[in-house]
KOLBALO-940115 format. One record per residue: x, y, z of N, C-alpha, C, O in turn. Coordinates in steps of 0.02 Angstrom, whole numbers. Example, Ala and Ser with C-alpha at 12.3 -4.5 7.8 and 13.67 -1.06 7.14 Angstrom:
2
    n.c1    n.c2    n.c3   ca.c1   ca.c2   ca.c3    c.c1    c.c2    c.c3    o.c1    o.c2    o.c3
     660    -284     390     615    -225     390     660    -165     390     712    -166     423
     642    -112     354     684     -53     357     645       2     394     670      57     402
***
This chain:
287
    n.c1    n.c2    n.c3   ca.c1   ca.c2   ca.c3    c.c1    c.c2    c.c3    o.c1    o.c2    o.c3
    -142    -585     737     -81    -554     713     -88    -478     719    -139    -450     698
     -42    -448     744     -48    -358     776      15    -336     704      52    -375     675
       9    -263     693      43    -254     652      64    -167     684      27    -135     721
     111    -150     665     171     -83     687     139     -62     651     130     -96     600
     110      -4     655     103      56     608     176      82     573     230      64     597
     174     112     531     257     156     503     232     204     512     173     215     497
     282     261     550     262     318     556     220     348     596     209     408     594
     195     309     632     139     330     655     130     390     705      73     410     714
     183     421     738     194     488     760     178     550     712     140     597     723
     225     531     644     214     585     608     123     578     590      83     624     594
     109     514     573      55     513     530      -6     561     588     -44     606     568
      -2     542     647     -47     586     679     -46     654     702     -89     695     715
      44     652     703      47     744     689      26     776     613      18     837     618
      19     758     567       8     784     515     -77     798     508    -103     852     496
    -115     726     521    -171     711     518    -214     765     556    -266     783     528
    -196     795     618    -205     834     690    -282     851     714    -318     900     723
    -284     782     719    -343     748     717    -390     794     770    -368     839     805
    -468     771     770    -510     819     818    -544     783     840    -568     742     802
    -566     780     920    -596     707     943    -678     699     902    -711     646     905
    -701     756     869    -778     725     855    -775     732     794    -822     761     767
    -705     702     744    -700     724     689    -701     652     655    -692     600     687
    -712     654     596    -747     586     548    -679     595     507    -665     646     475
    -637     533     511    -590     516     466    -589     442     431    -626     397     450
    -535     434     370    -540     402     317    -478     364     327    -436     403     306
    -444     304     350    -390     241     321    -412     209     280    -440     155     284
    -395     262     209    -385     194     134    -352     141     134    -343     106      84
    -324     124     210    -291      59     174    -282      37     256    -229      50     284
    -334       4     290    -326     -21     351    -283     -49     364    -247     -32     411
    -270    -111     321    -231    -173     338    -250    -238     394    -295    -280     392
    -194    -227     447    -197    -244     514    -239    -201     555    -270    -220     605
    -239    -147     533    -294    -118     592    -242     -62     631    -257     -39     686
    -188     -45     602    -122     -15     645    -137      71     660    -141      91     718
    -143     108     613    -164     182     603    -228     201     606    -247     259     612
    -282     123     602    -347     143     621    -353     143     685    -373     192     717
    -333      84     710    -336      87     771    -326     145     827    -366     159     872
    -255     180     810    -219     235     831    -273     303     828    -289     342     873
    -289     300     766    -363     344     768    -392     345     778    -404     402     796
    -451     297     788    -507     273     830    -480     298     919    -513     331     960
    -428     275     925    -439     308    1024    -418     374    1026    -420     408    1077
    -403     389     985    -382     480     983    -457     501     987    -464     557    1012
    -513     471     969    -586     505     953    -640     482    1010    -648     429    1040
    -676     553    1013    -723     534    1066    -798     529    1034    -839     495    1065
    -813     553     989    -891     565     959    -882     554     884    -927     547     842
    -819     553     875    -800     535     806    -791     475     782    -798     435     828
    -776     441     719    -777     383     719    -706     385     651    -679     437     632
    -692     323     629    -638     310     582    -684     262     529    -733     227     541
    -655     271     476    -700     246     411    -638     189     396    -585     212     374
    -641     114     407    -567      80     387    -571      37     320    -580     -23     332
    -567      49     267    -580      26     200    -494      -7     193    -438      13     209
    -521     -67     161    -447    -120     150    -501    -165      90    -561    -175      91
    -435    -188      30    -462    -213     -27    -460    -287       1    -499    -319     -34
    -427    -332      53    -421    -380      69    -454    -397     129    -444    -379     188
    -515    -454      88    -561    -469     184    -525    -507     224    -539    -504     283
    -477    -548     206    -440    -565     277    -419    -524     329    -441    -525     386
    -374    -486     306    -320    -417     336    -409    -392     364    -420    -396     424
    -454    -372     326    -502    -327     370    -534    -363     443    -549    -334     496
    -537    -429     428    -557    -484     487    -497    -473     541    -498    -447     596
    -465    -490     519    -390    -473     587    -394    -415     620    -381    -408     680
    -418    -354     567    -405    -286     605    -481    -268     659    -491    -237     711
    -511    -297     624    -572    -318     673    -557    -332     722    -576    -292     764
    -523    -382     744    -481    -421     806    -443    -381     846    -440    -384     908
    -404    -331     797    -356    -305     821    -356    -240     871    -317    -225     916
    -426    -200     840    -450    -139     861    -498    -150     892    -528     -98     907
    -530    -213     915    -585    -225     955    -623    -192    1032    -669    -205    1071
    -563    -138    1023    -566    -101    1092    -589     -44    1078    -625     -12    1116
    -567     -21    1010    -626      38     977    -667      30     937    -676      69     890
    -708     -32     951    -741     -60     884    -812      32     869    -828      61     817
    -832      43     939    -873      88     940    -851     144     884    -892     177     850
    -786     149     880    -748     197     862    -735     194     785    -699     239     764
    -759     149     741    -740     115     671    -794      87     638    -832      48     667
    -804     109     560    -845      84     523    -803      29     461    -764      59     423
    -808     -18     456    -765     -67     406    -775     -64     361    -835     -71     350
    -735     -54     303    -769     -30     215    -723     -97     177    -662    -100     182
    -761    -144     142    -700    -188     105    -706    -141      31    -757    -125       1
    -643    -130      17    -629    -102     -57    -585     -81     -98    -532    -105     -78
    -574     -46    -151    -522     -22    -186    -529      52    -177    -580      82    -159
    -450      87    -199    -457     179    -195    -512     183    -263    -536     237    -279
    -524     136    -291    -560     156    -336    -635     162    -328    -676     181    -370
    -648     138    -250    -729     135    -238    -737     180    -160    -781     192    -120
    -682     193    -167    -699     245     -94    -749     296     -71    -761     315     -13
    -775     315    -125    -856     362    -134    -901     322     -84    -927     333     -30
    -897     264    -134    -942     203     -89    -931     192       2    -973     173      42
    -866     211      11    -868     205      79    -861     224     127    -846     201     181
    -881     309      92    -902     351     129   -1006     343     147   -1043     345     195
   -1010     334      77   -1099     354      69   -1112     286     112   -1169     289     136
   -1079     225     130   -1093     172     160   -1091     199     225   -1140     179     255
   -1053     240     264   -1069     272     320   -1113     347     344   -1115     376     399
   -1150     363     274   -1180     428     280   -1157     492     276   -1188     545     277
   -1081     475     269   -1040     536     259   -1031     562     184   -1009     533     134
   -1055     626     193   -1025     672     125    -943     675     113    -915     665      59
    -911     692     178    -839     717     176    -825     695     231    -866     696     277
    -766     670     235    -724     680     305    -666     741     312    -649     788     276
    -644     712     385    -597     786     405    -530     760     386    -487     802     400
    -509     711     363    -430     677     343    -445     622     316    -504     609     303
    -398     581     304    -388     515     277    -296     520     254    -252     557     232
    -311     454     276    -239     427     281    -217     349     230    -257     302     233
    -171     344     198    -150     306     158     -95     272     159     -43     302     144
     -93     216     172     -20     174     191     -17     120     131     -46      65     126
      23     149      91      30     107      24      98      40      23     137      19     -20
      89      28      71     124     -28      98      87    -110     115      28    -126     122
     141    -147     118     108    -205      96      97    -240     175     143    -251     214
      48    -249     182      50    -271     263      79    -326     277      96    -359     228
      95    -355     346     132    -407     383     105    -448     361     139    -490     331
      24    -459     364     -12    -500     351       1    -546     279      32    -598     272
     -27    -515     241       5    -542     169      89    -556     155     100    -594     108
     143    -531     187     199    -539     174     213    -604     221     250    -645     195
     192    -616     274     226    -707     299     163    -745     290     165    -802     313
     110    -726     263      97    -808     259      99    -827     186      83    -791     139
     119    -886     186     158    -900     134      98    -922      71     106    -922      10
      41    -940     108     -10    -944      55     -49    -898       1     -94    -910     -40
      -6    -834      21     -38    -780      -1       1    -744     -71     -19    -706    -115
      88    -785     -52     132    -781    -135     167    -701    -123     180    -670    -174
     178    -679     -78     209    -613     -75     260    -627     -48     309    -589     -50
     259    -686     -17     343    -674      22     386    -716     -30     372    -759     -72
     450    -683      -9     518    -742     -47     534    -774      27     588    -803      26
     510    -777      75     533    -820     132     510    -885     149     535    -924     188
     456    -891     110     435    -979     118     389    -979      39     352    -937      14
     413   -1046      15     350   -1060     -28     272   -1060     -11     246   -1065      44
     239   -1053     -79     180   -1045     -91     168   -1009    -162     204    -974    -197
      97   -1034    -170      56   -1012    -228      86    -944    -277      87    -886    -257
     102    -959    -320     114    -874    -360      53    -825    -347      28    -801    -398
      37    -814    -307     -51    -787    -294     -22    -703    -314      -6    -679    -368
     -23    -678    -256     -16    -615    -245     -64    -576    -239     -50    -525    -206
    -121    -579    -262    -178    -549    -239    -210    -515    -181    -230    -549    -134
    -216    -456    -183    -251    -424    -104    -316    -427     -99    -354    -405     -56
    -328    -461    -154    -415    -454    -176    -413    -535    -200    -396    -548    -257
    -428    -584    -157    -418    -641    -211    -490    -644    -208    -510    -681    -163
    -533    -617    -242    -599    -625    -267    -584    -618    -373    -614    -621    -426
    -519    -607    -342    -497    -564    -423    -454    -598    -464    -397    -598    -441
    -459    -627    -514    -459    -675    -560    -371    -697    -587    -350    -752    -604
    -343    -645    -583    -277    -651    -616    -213    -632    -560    -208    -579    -529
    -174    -683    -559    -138    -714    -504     -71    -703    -561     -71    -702    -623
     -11    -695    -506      75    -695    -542      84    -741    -575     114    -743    -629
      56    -789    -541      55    -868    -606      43    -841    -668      84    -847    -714
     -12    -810    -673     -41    -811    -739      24    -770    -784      42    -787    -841
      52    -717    -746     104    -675    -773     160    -708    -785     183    -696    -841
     196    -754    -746     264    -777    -757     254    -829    -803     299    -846    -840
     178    -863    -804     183    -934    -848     152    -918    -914     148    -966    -952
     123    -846    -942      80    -854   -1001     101    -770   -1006      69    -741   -1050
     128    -745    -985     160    -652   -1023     234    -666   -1060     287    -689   -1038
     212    -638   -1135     271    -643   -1179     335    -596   -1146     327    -555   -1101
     387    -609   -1171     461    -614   -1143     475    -530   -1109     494    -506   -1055
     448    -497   -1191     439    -420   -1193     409    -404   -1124     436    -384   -1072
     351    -419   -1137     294    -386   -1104     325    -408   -1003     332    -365    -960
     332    -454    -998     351    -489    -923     426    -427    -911     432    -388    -863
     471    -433    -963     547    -392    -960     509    -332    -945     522    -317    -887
     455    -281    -976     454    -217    -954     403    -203    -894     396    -146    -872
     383    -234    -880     362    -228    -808     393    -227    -750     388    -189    -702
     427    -274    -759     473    -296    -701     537    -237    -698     569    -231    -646
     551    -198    -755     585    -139    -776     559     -73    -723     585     -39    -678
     489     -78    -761     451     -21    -732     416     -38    -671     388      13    -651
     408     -73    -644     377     -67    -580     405     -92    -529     385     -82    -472
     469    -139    -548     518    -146    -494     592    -111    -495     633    -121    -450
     601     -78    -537     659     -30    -540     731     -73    -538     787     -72    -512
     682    -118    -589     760    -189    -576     770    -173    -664     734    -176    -713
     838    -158    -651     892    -165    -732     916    -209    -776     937    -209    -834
     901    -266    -712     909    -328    -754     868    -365    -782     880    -423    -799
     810    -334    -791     728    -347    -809     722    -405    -865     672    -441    -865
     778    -413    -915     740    -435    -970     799    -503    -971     783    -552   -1005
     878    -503    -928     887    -578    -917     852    -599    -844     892    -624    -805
     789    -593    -824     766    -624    -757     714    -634    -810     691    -691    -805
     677    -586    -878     636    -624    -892     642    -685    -940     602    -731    -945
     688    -678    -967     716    -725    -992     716    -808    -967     683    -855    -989
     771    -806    -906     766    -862    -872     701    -880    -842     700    -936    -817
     645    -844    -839     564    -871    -789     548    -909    -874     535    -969    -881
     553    -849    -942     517    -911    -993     556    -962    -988     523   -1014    -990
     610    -971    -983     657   -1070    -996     642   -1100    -936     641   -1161    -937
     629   -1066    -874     602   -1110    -827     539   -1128    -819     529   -1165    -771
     493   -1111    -852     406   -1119    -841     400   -1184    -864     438   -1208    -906
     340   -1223    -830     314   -1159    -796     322   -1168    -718     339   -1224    -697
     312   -1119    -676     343   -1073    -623     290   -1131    -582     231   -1130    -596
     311   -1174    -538     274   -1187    -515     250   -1157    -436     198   -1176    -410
     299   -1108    -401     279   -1101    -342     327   -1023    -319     375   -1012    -355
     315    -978    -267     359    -935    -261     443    -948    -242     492    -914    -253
     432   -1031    -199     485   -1026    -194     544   -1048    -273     603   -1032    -286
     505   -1080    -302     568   -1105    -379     550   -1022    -418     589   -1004    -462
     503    -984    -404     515    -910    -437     570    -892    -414     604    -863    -457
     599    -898    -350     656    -852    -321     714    -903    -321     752    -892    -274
     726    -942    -348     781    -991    -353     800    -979    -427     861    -979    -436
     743    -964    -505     768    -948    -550     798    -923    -562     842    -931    -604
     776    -846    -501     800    -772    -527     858    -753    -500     896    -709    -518
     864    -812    -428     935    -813    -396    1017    -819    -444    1069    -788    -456
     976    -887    -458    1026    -913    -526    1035    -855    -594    1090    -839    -616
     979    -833    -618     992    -784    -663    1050    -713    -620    1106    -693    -636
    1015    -697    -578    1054    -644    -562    1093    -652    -482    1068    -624    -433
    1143    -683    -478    1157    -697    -415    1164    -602    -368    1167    -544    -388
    1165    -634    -307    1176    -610    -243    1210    -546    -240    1266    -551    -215
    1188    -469    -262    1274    -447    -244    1279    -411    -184    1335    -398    -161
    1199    -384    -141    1203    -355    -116    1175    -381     -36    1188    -437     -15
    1131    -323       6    1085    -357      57    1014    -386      32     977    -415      72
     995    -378     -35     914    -389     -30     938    -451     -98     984    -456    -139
     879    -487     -81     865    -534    -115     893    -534    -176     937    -492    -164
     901    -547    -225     897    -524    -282     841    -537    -332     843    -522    -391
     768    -579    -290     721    -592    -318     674    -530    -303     633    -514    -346
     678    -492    -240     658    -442    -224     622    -407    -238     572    -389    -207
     655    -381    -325     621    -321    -330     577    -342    -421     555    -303    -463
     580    -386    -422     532    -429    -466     469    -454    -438     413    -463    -463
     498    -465    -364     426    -511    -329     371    -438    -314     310    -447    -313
     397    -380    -304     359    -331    -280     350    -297    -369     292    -281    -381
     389    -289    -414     338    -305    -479     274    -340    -519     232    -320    -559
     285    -379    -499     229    -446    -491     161    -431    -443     102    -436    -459
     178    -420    -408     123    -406    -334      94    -320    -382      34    -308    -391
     149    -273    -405     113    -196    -411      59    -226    -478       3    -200    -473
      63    -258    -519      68    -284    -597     -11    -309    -574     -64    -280    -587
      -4    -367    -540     -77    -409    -526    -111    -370    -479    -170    -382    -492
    -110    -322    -423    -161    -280    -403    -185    -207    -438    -223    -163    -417
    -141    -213    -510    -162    -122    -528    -150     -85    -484    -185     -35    -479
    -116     -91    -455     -60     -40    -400     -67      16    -416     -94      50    -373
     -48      54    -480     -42     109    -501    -105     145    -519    -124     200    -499
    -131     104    -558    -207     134    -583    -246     146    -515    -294     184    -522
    -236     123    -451    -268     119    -406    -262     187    -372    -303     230    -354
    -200     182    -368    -166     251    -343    -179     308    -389    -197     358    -357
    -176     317    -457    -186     366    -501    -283     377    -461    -306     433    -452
    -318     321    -446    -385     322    -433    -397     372    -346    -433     420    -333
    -356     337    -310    -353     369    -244    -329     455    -250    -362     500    -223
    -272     466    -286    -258     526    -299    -311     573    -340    -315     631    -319
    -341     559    -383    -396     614    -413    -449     600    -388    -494     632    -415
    -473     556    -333    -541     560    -294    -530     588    -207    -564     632    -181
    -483     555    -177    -458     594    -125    -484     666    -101    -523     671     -54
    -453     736    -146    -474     787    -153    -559     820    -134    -576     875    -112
    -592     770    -151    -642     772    -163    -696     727     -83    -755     729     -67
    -649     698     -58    -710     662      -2    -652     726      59    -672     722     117
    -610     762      53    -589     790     129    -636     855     119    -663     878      69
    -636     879     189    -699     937     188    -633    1008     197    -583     999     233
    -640    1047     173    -595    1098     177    -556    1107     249    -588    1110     302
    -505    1110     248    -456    1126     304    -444    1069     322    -417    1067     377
    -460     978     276    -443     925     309    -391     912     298    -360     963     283
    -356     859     296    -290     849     282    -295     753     247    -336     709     261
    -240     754     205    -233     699     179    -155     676     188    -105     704     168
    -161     620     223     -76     614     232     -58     516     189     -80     460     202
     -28     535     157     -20     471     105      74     470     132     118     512     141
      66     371     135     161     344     136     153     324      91     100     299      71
     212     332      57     249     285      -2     281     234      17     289     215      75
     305     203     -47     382     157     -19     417     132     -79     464      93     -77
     386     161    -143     434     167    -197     439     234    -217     410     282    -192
     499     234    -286     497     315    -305     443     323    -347     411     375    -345
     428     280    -385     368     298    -425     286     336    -400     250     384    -416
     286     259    -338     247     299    -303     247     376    -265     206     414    -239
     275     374    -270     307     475    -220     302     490    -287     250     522    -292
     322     486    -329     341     533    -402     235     544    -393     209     597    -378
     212     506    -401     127     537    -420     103     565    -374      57     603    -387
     123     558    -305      77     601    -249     121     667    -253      88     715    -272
     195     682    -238     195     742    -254     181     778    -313     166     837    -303
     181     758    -375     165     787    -439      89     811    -443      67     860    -472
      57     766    -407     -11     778    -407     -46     812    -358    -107     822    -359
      -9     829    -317     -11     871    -258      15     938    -278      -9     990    -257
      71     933    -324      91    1021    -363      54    1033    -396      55    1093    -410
       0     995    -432     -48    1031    -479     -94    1046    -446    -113    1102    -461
    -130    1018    -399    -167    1049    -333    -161    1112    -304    -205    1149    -281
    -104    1120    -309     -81    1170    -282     -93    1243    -308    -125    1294    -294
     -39    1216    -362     -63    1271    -405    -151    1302    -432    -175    1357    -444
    -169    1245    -430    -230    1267    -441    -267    1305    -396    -304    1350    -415
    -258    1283    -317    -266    1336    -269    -315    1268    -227    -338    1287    -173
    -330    1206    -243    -356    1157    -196    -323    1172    -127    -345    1203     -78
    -251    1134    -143    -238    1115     -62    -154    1161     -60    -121    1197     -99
    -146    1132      11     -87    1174      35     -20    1115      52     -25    1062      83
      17    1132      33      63    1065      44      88    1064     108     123    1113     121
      82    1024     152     119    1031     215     183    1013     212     218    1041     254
     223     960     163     271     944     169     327     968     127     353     915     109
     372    1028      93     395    1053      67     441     991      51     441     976      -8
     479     952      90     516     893      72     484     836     115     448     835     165
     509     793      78     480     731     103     489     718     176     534     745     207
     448     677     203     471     672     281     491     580     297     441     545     307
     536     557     299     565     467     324     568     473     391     577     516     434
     558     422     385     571     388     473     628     376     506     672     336     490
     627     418     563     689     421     598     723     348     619     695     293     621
     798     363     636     834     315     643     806     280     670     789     233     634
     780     274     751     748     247     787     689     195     754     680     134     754
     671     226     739     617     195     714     620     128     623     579      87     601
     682     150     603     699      92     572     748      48     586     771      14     540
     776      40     665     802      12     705     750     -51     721     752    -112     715
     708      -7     743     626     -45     795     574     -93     734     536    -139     751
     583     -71     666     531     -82     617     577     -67     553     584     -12     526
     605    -123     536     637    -118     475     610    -101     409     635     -68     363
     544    -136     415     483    -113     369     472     -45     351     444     -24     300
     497     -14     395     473      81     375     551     102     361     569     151     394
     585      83     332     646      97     311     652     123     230     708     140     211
     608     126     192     609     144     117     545     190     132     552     243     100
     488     190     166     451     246     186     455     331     190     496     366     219
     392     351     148     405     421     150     327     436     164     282     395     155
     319     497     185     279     518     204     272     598     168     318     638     164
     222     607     151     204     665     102      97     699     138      45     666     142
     108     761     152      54     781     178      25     827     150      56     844      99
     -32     865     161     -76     905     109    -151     933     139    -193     894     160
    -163    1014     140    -229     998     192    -276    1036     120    -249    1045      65
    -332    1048     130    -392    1045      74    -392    1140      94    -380    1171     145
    -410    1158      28    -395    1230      21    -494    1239      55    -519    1295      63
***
């Protein structure tokens, strides 16, 4: 399975990469932006850290033409120290962050991320890791399930969707998850209306946020001065912490913001890749 990079023009104009230069993909995936980096380099190599060993096996597959060109890190933003010192590196010259959910995990259906075919309430990018959406939709009190799904899916109707999952439990599969929430909240627009609960669920069971709060205050710290860090979003919350945390950087006199406003993906390109259509791109080089 091959996967589209988003962005990937901007991401390497920003990045402006150097062929014997040592860079960082926190979030390999498929192998899409590593890949892209790896043949930009001649003496240099790419560091590709992903919290999910499947997605890292595929991208293996995928980039097999620069394997010379790539060191494989399985992990979280929260262990990324580790995967640098796993390749001998103090610092690199960039690193790049695609906080997006790969192809991979979104169609196969065993993996509980898609609303397009049943399967397992899993959701896990790490299934070494103990607590699955099941556990959330079938055993989190009414409260607690309503404000999540509030706050991390930016859905208003948070607390009758949680409502109807407690009278329907328990939840046996993703697809009767998205048939509850259908019925609770019918249809009004283009997106699902299970949508933005199912990508609550998924931020909720990977620590999404804490992860990111983790990538953002260690980041700083593995680029070597004058490197650059180029991080996508694809919610507002997420953008709300990289630029906020990038203005206090700033101010402090760390780094330099390259992106005064946000930068999305041109028409074209969410024509070609619908996927990079809520995508933003936010850049930053090391003082």
């Amino acid at each position: 399975m091959t996967h589209v990079p988003v962005m990937s023009r901007e991401v390497m104009e920003y990045l402006a990469l150097r062929p014997e230069g040592i860079y960082l993909d926190c979030t390999c995936g498929l192998g899409g932006h590593t890949g892209q980096i790896a043949a930009a380099l001649t003496t240099g190599f790419v560091i590709a850290n992903d919290r999910d060993a499947e997605s890292l096996e595929l991208a293996k597959a995928n980039t097999e033409a620069w394997s010379g060109h790539i060191r494989f890190h399985r992990g979280k933003f929260s262990g990324l120290r580790r995967a640098l010192t796993g390749s001998g590196v103090e610092k690199v010259d960039g690193l790049v962050a695609d906080l997006g959910v790969s192809r991979y995990q979104l169609t196969e259906a065993e993996r509980g991320f898609s609303l397009q075919a049943s399967g397992p309430c899993d959701m896990r990018m790490d299934r070494e890791e103990e607590a699955t959406a099941a556990d959330l939709v079938n055993h989190e009190a009414e409260k607690a399930l309503a404000d999540l799904i509030y706050q991390f899916g930016d859905e208003r109707r948070s607390r009758r969707i949680a409502r109807a999952i407690l009278r329907a439990r328990p939840i046996r599969d993703t697809g009767h998850l998205a048939r509850v929430i259908e019925e609770a909240v019918p249809r009004t627009g283009r997106l699902h209306p299970a949508t933005q609960t199912f990508m609550a669920l998924r931020i909720a069971v990977n620590r999404e946020m804490e992860e990111l709060d983790a990538l953002l205050e260690t980041a700083p710290g593995l680029v070597a001065g004058g490197g650059r860090m180029v991080i996508l979003t694809f919610t507002s919350s997420e953008d709300r912490k990289v630029k906020q945390s990038w203005q206090k950087l700033e101010r402090e006199g760390r780094v330099r913001i390259l992106t005064r406003h946000v930068v999305r993906p041109g028409e074209d390109e969410v024509d070609r890749n619908a996927a990079s259509r809520s995508a933003k791109l936010r850049a930053a080089e090391l003082a």
